[in-house]
C-alpha positions in Angstrom: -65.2 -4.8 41.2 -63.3 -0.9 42.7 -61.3 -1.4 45.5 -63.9 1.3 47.2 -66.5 -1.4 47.4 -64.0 -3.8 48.3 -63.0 -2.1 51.4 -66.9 -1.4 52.5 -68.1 -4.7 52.0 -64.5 -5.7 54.4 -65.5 -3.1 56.7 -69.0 -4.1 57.2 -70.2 -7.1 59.6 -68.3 -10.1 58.1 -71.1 -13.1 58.0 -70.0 -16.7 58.5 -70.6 -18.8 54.8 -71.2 -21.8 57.2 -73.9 -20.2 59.7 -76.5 -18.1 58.2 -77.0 -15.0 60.2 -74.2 -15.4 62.4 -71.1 -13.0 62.6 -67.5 -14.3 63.0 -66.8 -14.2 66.4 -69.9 -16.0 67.5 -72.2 -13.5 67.8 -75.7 -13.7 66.5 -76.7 -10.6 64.4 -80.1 -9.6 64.6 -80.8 -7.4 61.6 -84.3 -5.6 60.7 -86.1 -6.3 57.5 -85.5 -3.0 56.4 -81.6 -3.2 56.8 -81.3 -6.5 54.8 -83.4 -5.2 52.3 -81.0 -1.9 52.2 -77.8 -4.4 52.1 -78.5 -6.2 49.7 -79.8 -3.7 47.7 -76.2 -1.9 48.0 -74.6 -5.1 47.1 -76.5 -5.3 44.2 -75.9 -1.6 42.9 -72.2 -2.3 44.2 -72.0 -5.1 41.8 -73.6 -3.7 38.7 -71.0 -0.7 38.7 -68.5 -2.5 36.5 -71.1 -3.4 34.3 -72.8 -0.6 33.7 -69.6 0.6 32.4 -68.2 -1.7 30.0 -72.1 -2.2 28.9 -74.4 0.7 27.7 -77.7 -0.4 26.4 -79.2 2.3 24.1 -83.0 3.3 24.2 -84.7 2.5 20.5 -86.6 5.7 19.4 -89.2 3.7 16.8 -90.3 0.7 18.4 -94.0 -0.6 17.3 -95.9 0.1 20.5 -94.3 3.4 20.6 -92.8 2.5 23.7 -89.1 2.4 24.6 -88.0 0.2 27.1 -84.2 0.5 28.3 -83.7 -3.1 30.6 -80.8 -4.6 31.7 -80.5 -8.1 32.9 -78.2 -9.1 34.4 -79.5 -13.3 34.4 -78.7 -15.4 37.7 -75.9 -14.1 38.5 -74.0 -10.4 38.1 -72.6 -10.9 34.9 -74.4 -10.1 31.5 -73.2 -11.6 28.4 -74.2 -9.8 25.1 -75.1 -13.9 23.7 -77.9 -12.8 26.3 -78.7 -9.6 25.3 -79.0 -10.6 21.5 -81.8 -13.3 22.7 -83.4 -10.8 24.6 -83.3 -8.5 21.5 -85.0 -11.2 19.4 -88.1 -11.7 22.2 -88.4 -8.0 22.4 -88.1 -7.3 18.9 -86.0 -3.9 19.5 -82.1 -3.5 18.6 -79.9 -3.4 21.5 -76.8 -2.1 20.7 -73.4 -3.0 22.9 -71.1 -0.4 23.0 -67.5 -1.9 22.4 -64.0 -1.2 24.6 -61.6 1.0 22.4 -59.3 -2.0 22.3 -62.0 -3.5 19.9 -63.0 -0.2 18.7 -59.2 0.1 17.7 -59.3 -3.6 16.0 -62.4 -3.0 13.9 -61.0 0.6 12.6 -58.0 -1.1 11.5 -59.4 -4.1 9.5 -62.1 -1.5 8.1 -59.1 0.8 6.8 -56.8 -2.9 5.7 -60.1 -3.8 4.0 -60.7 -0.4 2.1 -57.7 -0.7 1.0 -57.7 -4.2 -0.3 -60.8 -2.7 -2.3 -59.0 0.2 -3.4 -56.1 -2.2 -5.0 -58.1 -4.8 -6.6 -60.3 -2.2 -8.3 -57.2 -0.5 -9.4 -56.0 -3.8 -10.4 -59.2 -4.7 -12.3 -59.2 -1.2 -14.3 -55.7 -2.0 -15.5 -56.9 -5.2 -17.1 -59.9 -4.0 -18.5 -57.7 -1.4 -20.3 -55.4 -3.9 -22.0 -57.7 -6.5 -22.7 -60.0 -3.9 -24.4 -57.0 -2.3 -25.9 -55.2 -5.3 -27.1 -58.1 -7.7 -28.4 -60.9 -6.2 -30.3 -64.3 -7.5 -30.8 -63.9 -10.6 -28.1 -66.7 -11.3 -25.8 -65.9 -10.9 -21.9 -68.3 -11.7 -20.9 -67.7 -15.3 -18.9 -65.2 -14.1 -16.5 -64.9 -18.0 -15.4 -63.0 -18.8 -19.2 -61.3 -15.5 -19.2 -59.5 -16.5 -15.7 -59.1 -20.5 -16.8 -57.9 -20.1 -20.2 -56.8 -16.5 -20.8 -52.9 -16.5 -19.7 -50.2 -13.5 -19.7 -49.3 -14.8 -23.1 -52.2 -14.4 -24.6 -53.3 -11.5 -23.2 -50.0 -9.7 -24.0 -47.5 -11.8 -26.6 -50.4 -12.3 -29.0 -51.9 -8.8 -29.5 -48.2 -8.0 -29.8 -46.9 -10.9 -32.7 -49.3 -11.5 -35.8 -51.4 -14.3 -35.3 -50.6 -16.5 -38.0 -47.0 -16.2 -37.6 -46.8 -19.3 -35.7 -49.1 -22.4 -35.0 -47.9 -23.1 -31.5 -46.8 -20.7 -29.0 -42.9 -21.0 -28.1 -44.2 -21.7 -24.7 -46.2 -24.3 -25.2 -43.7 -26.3 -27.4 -42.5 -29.7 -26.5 -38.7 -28.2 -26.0 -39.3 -24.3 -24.2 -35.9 -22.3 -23.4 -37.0 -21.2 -20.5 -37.9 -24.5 -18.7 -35.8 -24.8 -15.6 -38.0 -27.7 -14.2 -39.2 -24.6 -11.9 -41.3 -21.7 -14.0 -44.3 -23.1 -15.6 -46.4 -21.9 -18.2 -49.3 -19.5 -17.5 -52.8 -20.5 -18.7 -54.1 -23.6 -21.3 -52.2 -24.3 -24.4 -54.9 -24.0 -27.2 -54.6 -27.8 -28.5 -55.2 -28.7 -24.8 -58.5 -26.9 -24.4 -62.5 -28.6 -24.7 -60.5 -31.6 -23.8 -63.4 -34.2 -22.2 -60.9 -36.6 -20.4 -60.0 -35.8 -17.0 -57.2 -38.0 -17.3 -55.5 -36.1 -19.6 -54.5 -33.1 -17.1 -55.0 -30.5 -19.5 -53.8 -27.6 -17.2 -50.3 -29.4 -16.4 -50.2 -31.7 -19.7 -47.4 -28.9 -21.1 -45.4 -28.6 -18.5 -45.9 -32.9 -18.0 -44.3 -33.0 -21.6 -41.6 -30.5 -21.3 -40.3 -31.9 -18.2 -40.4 -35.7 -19.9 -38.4 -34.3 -22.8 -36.1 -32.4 -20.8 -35.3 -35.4 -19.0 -35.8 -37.9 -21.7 -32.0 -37.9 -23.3 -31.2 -39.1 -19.6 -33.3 -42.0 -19.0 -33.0 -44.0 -22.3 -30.9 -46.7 -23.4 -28.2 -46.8 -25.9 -27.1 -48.7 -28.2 -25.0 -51.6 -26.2 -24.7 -55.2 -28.1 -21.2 -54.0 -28.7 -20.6 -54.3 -24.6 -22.1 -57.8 -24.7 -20.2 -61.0 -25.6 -22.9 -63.4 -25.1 -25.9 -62.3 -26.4 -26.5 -60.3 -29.7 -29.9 -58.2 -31.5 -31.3 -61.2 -32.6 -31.7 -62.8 -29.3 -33.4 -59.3 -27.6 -35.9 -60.1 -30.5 -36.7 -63.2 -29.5 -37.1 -62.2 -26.0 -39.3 -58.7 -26.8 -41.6 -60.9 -29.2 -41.8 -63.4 -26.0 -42.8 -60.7 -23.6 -45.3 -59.4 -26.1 -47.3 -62.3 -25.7 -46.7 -62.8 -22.2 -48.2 -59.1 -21.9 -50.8 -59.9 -23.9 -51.6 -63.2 -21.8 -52.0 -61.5 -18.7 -54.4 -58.5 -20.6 -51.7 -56.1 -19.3 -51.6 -52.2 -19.6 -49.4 -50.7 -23.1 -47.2 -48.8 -20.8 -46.6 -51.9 -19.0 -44.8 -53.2 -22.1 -42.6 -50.4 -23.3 -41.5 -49.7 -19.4 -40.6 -53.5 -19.3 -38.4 -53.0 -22.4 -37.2 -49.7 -21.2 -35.7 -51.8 -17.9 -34.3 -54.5 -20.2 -32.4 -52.0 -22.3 -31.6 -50.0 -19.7 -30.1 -52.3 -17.4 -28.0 -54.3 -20.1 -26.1 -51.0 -21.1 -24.9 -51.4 -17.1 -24.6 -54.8 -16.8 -23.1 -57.7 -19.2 -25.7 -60.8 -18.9 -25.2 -64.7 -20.4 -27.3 -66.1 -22.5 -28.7 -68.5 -19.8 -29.9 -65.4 -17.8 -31.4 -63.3 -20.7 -34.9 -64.8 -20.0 -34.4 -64.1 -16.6 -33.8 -60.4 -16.9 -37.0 -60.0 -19.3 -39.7 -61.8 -17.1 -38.8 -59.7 -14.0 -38.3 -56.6 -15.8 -41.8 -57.3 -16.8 -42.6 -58.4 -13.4 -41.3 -54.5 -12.1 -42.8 -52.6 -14.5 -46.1 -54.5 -14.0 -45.6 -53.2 -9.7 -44.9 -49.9 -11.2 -48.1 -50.0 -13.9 -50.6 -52.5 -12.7 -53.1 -52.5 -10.2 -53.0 -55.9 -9.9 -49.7 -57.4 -10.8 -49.1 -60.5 -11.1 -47.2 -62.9 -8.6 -43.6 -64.4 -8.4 -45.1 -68.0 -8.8 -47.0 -66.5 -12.1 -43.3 -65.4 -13.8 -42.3 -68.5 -12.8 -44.5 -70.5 -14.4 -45.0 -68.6 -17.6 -41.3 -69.5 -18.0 -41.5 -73.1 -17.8 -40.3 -73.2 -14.1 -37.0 -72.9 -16.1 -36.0 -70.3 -13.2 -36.4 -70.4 -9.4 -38.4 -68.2 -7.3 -35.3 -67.1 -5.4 -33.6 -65.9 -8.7 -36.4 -64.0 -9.4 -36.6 -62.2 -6.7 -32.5 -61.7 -6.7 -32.3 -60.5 -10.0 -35.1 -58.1 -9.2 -32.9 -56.6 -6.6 -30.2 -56.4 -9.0 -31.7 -54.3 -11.7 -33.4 -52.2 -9.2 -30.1 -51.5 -7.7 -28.5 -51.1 -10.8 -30.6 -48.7 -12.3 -30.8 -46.5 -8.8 -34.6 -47.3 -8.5 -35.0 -45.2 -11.6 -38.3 -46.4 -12.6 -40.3 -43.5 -13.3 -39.0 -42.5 -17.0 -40.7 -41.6 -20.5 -41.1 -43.9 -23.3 -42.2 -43.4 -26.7 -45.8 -44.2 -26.0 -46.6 -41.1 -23.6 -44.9 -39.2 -26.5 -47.8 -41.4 -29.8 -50.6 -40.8 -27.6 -49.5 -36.9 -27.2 -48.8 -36.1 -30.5 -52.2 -38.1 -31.6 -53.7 -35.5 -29.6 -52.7 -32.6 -30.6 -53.3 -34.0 -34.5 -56.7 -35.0 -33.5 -55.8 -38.2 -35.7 -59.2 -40.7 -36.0 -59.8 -44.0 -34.5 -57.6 -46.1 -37.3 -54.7 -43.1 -37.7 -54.3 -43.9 -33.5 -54.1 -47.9 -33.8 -51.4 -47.5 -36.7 -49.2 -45.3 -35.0 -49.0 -47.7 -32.0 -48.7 -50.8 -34.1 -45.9 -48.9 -35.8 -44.4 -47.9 -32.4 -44.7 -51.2 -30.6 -42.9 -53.0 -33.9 -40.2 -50.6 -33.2 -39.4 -52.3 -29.7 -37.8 -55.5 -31.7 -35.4 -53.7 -33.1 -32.1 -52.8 -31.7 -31.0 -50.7 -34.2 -34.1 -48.1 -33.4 -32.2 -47.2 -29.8 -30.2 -44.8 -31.7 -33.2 -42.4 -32.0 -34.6 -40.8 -28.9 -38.3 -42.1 -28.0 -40.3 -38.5 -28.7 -38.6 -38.8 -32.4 -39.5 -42.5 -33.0 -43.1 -41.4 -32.1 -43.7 -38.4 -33.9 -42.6 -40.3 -37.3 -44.5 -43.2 -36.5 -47.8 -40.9 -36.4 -46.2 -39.0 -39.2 -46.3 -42.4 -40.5 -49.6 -43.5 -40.4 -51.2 -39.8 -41.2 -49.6 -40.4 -44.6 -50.5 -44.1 -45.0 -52.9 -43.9 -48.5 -54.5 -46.9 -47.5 -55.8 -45.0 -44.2 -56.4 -41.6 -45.9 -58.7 -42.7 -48.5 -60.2 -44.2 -46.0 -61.3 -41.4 -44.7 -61.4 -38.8 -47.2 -62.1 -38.1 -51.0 -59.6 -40.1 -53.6 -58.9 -37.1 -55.3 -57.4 -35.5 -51.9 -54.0 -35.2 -51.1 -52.0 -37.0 -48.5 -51.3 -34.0 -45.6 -47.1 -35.5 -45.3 -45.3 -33.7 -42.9 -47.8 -32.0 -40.2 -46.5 -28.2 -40.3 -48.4 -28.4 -36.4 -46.6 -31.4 -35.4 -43.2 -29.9 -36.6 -43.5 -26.7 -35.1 -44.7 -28.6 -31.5 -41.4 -30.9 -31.3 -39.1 -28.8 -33.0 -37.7 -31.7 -35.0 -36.5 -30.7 -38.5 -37.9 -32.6 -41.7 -34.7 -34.8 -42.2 -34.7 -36.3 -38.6 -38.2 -37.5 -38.6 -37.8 -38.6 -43.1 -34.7 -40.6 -41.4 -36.5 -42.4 -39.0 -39.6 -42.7 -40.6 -37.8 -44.5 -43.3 -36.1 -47.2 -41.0 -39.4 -47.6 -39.2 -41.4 -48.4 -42.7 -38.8 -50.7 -43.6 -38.9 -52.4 -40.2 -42.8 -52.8 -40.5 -42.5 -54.1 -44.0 -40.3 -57.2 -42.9 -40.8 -59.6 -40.4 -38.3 -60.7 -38.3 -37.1 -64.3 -38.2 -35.1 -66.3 -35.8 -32.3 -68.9 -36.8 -34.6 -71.6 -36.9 -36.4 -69.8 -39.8 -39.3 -69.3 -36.6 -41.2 -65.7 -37.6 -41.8 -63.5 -35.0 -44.9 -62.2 -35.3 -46.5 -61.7 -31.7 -47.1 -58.2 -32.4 -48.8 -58.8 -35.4 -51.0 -60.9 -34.2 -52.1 -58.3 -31.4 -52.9 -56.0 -33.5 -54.9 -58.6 -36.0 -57.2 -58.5 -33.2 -61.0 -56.2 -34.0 -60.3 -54.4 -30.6 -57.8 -52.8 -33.2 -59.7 -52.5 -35.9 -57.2 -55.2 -37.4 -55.1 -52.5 -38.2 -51.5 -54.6 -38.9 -53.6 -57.4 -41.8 -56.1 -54.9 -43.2 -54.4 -52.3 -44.2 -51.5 -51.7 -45.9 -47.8 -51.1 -44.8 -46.6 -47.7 -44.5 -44.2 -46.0 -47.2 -41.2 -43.7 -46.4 -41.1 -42.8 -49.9 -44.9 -41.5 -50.5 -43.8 -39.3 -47.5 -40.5 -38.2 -49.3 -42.2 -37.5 -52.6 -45.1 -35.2 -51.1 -42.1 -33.6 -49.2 -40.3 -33.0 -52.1 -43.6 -31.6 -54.1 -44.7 -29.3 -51.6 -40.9 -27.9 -51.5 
């Protein structure tokens, strides 16, 4: 309200808010009908001053009557709210426009220029794209901007038009091993072998940089070779124990990884650590008992590894040998073993339902042996699917007789960046391991594994067909040099 109104309204009788009609000092004031109706009329024009001001209500020149009606309400009290005004725009059916302070005048211009220019970038942006996708890649079909922004990265859109297209199979950036992997920069876009991919589960948009890192990282989390460091125990005893655990995984129905994280632990902990033969049981069932916390959705109890061993250890051992390999190995749990690395490359091969089951019979045989530690995980699983791609036995199978065995995948080559004579040398020792079975001193044959994959839920893959052969692998090598 002005200070002018202020003052007449001060200098004017002053009423009493207690007594109606009754002046400060006592005195009754008598006023005419005429003067109230003159006071308060002042008041009234007094208090819509401000108003009428801040608020300008334009008249509408086409309004359906023909009429136009200029009203301004001010509700119960003196104050007008333009929530109000909008309402009394909808009854009356006319536009009522509010005419804004320049502070919001000021405010709109600005995020009407900011916004113009936003426009003015992203158009420029988009006509820069258009020109080198249209430039670079001829004949392709834009239209479905949703697959150009999902699967069309910066290397596609500028590396390939640049490099022949058959010049490789797999982009250098979507190898298993990239040079530029920090652990920080990831790859832009969809790695082709990763695309139309139906499980969820498999992460396509972060499967390469998932792989990368675990083979970045892979050198530091597995085991050596270490029977050397230990006085009391020797290969033939881990044997024993691994073909123990296999069917005290496959009692409890628990998951694959659960198994090669449990021998993972085992192997990992007695490179640290030297452990008598009295305690070697010990370390297996709560390795398996950690990796099954780590793994499992339901794991199963102390009293359960207890009992599956014959109550030949105490609860209380259990649980302190558990503290000791956790402490030992720096709660290092999380680390990859060669079955993330099968199930990957049986991916990108697109192997059928028997290829899959032989390459993880092949890899799961491997976890006997002690002399297999010497080759890293990734390398153990790419020949063992290397492996069972070549088995004849599986191939004819599934093809004509008179084709011809695929040997080394040039795709799965170029994708892990192994050279031929790494993955012949450990294909070799893993054929030759499959081929015999293991036996204990007691002429006892281990066989656990064997009989888990007897089973039809794997297509009986380790009784019906054949074993593998290093040297049908060498000799199509050798023929196709």
């Amino acid at each position: 309200m002005p200070r002018s109104t202020l003052r007449e309204i001060s200098n004017t009788c002053v009423f009493d808010r207690n007594v109606p009609g009754r002046a400060v000092d006592g005195k009754s004031s008598k006023l005419s009908k005429t003067h109230n109706n003159a006071g308060s009329k002042r008041q009234r024009e007094s208090t819509l001053r401000p108003l009428k001001e801040n608020f300008e209500v334009e008249q509408s020149s086409n309004t359906k009557n023909g009429n136009s009606k200029n009203r301004l309400s001010s509700g119960k009290g003196t104050r007008c709210s333009s929530r109000l005004i909008a309402k009394r725009q909808q009854e009356d059916g006319e536009p009522r426009v509010v005419k804004r302070s320049k502070v919001d005048e000021e405010a709109s211009s600005t995020t009407r220029s900011d916004s113009l220019k936003i426009r003015r970038r992203s158009a420029r942006l988009s006509s820069k794209s258009f020109q080198q996708i249209s430039g670079t890649e001829d004949g392709a079909n834009f239209d479905n901007k949703n697959d150009d922004y999902i699967f069309n990265s910066r290397i596609e859109n500028e590396t390939e038009s640049k490099t022949p297209q058959n010049e490789y199979l797999v982009h250098p950036e979507y190898r298993l091993h990239r040079n530029t992997f920090d652990g920080i920069n990831h790859t832009k876009g969809i790695a082709p072998h990763d695309r139309n991919v139906d499980d969820v589960l498999k992460v396509s948009p972060y499967a390469t940089d998932l792989y990368q890192h675990w083979f970045y990282v892979e050198s530091k989390c597995r085991a050596r070779m270490y029977m050397d460091n230990q006085p009391d125990i020797n290969a033939k005893m881990r044997a024993i124990l691994v073909d123990w655990l296999a069917e005290v995984h496959m009692k409890f129905r628990l998951a694959p990884e659960t198994f090669y994280l449990c021998v993972n632990l085992i192997d990992r902990f007695l490179t640290i650590k030297r452990i008598q033969r009295s305690k070697l049981q010990l370390v297996g069932i709560t390795a398996l008992l950690i990796a099954c916390k780590y793994e499992e959705i339901y794991p199963p109890e102390v009293g359960d590894c207890v009992y599956i061993t014959d109550r030949a250890y105490k609860r209380q051992e259990v649980l302190a040998m558990e503290q000791d390999i956790i402490h030992q190995l720096r709660f290092k749990i999380t680390v990859p073993t060669a079955y993330h690395f099968v199930q990957r490359f049986l991916d990108i091969t697109k192997a059928s339902q028997l290829t899959r089951h032989a390459a993880c019979y092949y890899t799961e045989r491997t976890l006997q042996e002690h002399d297999m530690l010497r080759f890293r995980p990734s390398l153990v699983g790419a020949s063992a699917v290397m492996l069972a791609l070549n088995n004849p036995d599986i191939y004819y199978r599934e093809h004509d007789r008179e084709a011809r065995l695929p040997g080394l995948s040039p795709l799965l080559l170029e994708y892990t960046g192994f050279s031929d004579s790494d993955i012949l040398e450990c294909a070799s020792l893993i054929s030759k391991k499959v081929a015999e079975e293991p036996v204990t001193a007691s002429n006892r044959l281990l066989v656990a594994l064997k009989k888990k994959y007897d089973h039809r839920k794997h297509m009986s893959v380790s009784t019906s067909v054949k074993d593998p052969c290093a040297h049908t692998l060498l000799a199509i090598h050798n023929s196709s040099r």
